[in-house]
N, C-alpha and C positions, 0 to 999 in steps of 0.2 A: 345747949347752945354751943357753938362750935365758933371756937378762938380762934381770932387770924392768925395764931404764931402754927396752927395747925394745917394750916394752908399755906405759908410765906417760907420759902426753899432759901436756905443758908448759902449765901455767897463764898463758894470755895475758890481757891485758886486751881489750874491747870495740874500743877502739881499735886495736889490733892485728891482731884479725880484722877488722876494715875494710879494714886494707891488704893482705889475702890472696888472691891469684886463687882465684877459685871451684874449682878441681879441688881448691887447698889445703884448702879448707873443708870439702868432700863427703870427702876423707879424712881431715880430724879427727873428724868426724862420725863414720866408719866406726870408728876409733881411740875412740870414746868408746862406741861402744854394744858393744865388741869387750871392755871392762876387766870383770872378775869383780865378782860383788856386793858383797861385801865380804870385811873383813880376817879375819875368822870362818869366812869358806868358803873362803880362797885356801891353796894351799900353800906360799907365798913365807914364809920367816922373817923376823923381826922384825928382824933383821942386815941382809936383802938387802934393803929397801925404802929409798926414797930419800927425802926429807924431802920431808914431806908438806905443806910451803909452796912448794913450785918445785914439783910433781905432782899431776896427778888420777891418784888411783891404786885406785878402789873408787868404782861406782855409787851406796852408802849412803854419798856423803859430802855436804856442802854447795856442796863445789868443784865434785862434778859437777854438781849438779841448777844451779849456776851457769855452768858454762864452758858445760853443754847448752842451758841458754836462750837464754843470750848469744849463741852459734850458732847457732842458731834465729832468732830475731833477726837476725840479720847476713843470714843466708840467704836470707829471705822478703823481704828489702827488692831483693834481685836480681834478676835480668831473669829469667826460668822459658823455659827452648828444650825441648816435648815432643821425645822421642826419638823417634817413633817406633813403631809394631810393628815385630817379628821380621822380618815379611815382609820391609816396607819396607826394613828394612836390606841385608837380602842381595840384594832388588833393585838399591840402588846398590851393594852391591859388587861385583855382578854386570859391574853396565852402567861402573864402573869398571874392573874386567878386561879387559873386554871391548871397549874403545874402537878 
């Protein structure tokens, strides 16, 4: 059975996501657009939810559309390294194997 707090993304300040390595950021990001809309469409009782000043825990709230900007924010100010195509990839992992 899978616990809301395993779902429910910790309310940081701005400054906190400054000091996050970027892999941490693209997974809060992933964690933030992954949380249900709201508390109206979710099946989680009113019991199991965690207090809603330590958690973003629902898209219709203010913490999101803040913890999301804020993230945003932080993100874009980063260095951007394109991936890539598909191809390209399996080509090096090719010629990585293959050495």
């Amino acid at each position: 059975m899978t616990s809301f707090l395993d779902k429910a993304v910790p309310i940081l300040s701005k400054e906190d996501l400054e000091k996050l390595h970027t892999g941490s950021l693209l997974s809060r990001l992933q964690k933030l657009r992954a949380l249900e809309e709201s508390e109206s469409s979710s099946d989680w009782l009113a019991s199991e939810l965690p207090s809603a000043e330590e958690f973003v825990l629902f898209k219709e709230t203010d913490a999101w559309r803040t913890a999301y900007d804020d993230l945003k924010s932080v993100l874009d100010a980063r260095e951007h390294i394109p991936r890539g195509g598909k191809e390209k990839r399996r080509e090096q992992a090719f010629k990585r194997k293959h050495r």
